[in-house]
C-alpha positions in Angstrom: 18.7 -8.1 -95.1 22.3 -7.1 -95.2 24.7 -8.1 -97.3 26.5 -10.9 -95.2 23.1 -12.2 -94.1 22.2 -12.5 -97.7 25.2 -13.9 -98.5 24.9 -16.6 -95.9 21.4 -17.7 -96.8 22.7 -17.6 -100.7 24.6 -20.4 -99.1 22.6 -22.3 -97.5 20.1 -22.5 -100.5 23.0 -24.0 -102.6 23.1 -26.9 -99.9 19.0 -27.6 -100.5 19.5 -27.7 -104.1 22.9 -29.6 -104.2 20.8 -32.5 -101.5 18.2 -32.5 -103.8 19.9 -33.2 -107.0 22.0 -35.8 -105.4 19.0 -37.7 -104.3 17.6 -37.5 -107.5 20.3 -38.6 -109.4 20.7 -41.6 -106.9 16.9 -42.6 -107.3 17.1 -42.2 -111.1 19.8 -44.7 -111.5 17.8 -47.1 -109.2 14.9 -47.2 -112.3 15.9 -50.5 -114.8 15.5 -50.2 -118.5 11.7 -50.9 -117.9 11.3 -48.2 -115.7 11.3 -50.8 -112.6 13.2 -50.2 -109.1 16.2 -52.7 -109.4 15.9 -53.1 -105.1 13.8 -56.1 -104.8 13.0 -55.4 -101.6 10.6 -52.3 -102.6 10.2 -52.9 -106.3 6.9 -54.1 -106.3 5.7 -52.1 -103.7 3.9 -48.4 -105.2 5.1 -46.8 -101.8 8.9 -46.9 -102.5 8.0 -44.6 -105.6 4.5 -42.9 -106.3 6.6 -40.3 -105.2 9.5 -40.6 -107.9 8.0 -39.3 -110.7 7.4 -35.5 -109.5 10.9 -35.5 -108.4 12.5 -36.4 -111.3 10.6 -34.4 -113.4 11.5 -30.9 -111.3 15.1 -32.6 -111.4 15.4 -32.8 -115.5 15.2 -36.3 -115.6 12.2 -36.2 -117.6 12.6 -39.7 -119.6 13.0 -41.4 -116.6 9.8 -39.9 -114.9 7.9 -40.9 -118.4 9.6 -44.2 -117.5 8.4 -44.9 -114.1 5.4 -43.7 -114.8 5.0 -46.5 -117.9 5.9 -48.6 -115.2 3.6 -47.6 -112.8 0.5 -47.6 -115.2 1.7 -51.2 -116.2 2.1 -52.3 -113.3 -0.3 -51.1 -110.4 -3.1 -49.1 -112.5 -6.6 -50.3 -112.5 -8.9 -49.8 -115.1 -11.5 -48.1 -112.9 -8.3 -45.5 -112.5 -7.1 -46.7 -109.3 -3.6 -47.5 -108.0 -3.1 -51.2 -106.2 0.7 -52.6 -105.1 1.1 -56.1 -105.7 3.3 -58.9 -104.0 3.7 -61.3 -106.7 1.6 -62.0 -109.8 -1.4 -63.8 -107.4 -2.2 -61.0 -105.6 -3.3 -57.7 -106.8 -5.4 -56.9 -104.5 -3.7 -54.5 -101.9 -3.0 -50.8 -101.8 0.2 -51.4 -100.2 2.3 -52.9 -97.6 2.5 -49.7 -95.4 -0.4 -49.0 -93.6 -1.1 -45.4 -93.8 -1.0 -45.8 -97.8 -3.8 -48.4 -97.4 -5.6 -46.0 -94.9 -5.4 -42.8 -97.4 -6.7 -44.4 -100.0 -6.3 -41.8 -102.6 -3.0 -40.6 -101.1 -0.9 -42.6 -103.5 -3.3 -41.9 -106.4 -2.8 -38.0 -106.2 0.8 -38.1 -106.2 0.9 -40.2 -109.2 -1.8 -38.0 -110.8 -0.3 -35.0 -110.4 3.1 -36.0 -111.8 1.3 -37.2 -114.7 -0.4 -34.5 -115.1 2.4 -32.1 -115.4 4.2 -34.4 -117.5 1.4 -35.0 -119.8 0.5 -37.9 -119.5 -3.5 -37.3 -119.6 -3.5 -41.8 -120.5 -2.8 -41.6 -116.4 -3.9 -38.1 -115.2 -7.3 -38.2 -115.8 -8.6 -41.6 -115.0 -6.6 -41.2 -111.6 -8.8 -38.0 -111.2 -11.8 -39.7 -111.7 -11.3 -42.0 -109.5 -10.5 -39.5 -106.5 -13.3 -37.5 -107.2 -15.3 -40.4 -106.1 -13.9 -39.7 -102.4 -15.4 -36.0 -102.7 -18.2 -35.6 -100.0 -20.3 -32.8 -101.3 -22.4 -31.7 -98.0 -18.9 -31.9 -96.3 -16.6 -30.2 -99.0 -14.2 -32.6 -97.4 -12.2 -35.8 -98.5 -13.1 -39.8 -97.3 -10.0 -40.9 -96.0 -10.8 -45.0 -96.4 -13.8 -45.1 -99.0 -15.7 -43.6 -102.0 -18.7 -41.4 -101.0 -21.0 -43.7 -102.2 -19.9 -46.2 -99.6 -19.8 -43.6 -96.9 -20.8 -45.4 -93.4 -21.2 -44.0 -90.0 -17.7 -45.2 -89.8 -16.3 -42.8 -92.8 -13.9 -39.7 -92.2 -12.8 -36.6 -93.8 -9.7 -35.3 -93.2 -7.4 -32.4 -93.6 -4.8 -34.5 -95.4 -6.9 -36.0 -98.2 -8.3 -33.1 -98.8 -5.9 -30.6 -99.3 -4.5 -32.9 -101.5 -7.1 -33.5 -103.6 -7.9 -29.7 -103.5 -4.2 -29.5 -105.0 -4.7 -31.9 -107.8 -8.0 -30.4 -108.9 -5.9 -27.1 -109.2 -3.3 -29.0 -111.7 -6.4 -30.4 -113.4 -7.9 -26.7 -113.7 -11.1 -27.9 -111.9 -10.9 -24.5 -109.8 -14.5 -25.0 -108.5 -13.6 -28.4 -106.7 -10.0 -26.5 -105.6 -12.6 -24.0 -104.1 -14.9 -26.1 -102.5 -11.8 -28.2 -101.0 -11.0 -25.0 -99.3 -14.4 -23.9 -98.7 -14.7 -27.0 -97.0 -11.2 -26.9 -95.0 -12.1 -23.3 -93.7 -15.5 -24.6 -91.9 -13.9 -27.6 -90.7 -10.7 -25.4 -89.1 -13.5 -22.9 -87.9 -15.6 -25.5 -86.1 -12.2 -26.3 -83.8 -13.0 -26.4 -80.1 -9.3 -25.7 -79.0 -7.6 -24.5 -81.6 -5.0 -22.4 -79.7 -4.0 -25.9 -78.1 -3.9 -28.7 -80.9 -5.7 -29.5 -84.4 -8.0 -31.7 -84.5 -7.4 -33.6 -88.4 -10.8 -35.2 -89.0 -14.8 -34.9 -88.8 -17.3 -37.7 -88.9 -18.6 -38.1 -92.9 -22.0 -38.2 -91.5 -22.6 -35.9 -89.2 -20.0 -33.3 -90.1 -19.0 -33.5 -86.3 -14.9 -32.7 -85.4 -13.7 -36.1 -84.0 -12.0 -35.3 -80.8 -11.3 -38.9 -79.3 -9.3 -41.0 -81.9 -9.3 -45.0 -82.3 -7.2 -47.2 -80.1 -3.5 -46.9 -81.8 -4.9 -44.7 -84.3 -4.4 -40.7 -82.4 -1.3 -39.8 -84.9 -3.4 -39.5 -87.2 -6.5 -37.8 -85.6 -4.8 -34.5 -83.7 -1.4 -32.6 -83.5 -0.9 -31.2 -79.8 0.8 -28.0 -79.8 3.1 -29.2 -76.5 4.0 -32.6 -77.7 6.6 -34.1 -79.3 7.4 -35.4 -82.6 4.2 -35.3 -84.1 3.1 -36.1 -87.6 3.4 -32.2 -88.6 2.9 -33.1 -92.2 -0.3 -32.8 -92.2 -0.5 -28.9 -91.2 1.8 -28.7 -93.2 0.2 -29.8 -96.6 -2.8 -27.8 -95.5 -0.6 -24.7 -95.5 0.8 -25.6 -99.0 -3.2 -26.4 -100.9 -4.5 -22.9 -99.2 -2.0 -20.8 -100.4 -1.8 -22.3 -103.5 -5.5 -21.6 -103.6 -5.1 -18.6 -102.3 -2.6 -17.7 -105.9 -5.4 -19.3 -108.3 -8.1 -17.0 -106.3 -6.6 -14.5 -105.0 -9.6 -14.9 -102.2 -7.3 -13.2 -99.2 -9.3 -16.1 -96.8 -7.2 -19.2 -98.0 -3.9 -17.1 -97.3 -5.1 -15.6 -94.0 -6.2 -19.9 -92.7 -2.4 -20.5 -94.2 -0.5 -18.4 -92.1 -2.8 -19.2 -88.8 -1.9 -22.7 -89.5 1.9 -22.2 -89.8 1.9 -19.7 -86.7 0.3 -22.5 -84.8 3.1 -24.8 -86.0 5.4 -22.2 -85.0 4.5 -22.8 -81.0 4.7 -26.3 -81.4 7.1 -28.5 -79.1 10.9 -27.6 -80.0 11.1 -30.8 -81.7 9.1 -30.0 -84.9 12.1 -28.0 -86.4 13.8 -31.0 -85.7 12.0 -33.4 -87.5 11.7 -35.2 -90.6 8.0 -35.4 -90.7 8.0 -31.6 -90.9 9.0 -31.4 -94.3 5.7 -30.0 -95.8 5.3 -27.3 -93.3 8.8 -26.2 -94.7 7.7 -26.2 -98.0 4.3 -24.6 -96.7 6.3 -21.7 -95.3 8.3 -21.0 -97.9 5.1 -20.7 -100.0 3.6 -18.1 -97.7 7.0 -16.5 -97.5 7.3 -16.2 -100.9 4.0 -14.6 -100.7 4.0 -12.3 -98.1 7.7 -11.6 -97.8 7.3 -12.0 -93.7 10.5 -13.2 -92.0 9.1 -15.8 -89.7 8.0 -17.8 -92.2 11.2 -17.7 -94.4 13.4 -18.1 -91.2 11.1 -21.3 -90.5 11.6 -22.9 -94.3 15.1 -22.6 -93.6 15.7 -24.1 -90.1 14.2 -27.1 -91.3 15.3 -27.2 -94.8 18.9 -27.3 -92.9 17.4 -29.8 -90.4 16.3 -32.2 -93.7 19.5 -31.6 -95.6 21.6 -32.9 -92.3 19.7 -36.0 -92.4 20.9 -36.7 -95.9 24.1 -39.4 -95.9 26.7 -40.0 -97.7 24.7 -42.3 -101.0 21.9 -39.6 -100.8 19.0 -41.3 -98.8 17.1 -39.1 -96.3 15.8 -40.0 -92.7 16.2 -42.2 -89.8 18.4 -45.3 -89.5 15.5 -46.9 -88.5 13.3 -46.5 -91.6 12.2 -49.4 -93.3 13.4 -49.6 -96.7 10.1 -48.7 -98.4 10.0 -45.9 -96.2 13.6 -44.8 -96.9 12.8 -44.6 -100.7 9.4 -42.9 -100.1 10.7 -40.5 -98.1 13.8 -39.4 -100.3 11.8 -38.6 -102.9 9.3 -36.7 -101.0 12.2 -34.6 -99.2 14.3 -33.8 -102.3 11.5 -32.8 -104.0 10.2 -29.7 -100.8 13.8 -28.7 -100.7 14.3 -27.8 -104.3 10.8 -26.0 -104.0 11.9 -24.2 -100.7 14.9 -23.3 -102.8 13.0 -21.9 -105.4 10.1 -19.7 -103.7 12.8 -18.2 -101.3 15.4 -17.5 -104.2 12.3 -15.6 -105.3 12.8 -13.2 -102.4 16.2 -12.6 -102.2 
């Protein structure tokens, strides 16, 4: 790289890390003295911040992450290690009031886990792990997506998403043989692709171990990504990119790299619009990873387009996304989108 290119990408680094910090320091001084959002629209909701404590723990705000998560273990921990949202005092009994958090049942969980794990905070960490590991299907090496193995039906799916994300906690938790499994599991499933050159199928039957190639009514978002079409939900390539090379750096098994960078070279001949959109944010963290890694161009030119795309979309008081987002949504995905650019930032400062 010569020096004015370098120079120029010195800058636009400073922008992730300057969007970041603001919208950490925005969402820190939305947590009361009890560690409680003060917006009472999202407050008692686990979506608007399961999310919150990794953030501001990478940002320095470390009491305020011990905080939250006092908060959240107070407030929407179950004994049996589970995480349920709650509308009022009368009614516990709901994962939350956005649907996909009450479809990926664990989703929530791991988030929380991790952060409490890396804080410490084993009183959370390993009771939440516990509980996940109950959505582990052994024959499948895959994740349940809506129920516990035990209660596996001929209705139950595994998916990509759930499992790379488990995969990734059981890393943090130094359970390296369920890590391995995960992507044991992730490589047969992406193997066992009928059309893989043309979209990515996201789930297989719990039963049968059968790719599901026909989603429910209303329900295809989350079943497929189409390389032609637009605006899909790219995220969840994208965290499949992040758990194998992760993997890949605990095992150094050259397998979970190679299925990385096939998966972000598919995302790279996606529809124009998935550099220009927000739910892309984990394949720009996933390609700063490989990046990082490998030190190829395409994948550091991609982490960058998008992390400038995500920082654009940051206003003035330091929210992220679309007008249109819901306010649970708009908190969720803050956090989520602070926290991949100041980890773009730092695996690509790592080349430089």
């Amino acid at each position: 790289m010569v020096k004015n290119n370098k120079c120029s990408v010195i800058v636009i680094m400073d922008t992730f890390i300057k969007a970041s910090r603001k919208t950490a320091r925005l969402l820190s001084e939305q947590l009361d003295a009890l560690g409680a959002l003060r917006d009472p629209d999202v407050t008692s909701d686990l979506c608007s911040q399961y999310k919150l404590p990794t953030l501001l723990l990478i940002s320095g705000h470390s009491s305020a992450a011990h905080l939250l998560l006092d908060r959240i273990k107070r407030d929407f921990m179950q004994s049996d290690g589970d995480f349920l949202s709650y509308a009022d005092m009368a009614d516990r009994d709901r994962k939350s009031s956005c649907f996909p958090m009450s479809h990926f049942w664990t989703y929530m969980n791991v988030w929380v886990a991790m952060a409490a794990q890396r804080l410490g905070r084993f009183d959370i960490s390993y009771p939440a792990f516990e509980f996940c590991k109950r959505f582990y299907h052994p024959d499948r090496q895959m994740v349940c997506v809506t129920e516990a193995y035990e209660n596996v039906n001929q209705d139950t799916t595994v998916d990509v998403l759930s499992t790379s994300h488990l995969g990734l906690l059981a890393l943090y938790m130094g359970d390296v043989d369920l890590a391995k499994n995960c992507g044991e599991g992730l490589l047969k499933f992406m193997n066992s692709q009928p059309n893989k050159e043309e979209q990515i199928y996201l789930r297989a039957n719990a039963q049968t171990g059968d790719v599901i190639t026909s989603a429910p009514p209303n329900m295809k978002p989350f079943y497929v990504i189409h390389r032609d079409h637009p605006k899909q939900l790219y995220f969840f390539i994208g965290y499949y990119g992040i758990f194998m090379t992760k993997l890949f750096q605990a095992t150094q098994d050259q397998r979970f790299l190679e299925s990385a960078k096939r998966i972000l070279d598919f995302a790279l001949t996606c529809h124009e619009s998935m550099v220009t959109y927000s739910f892309s944010h984990k394949v720009a963290y996933a390609a700063a990873l490989v990046a990082a890694v490998t030190k190829e161009t395409k994948y550091r030119r991609l982490a960058i387009g998008l992390g400038e795309f995500l920082v654009s979309n940051q206003n003035d008081e330091g929210f992220f996304g679309s007008q249109d987002f819901q306010p649970i949504d708009k908190y969720d995905q803050s956090a989520e989108i602070a926290i991949w650019l100041r980890e773009i930032h730092k695996e690509l400062t790592r080349i430089m």
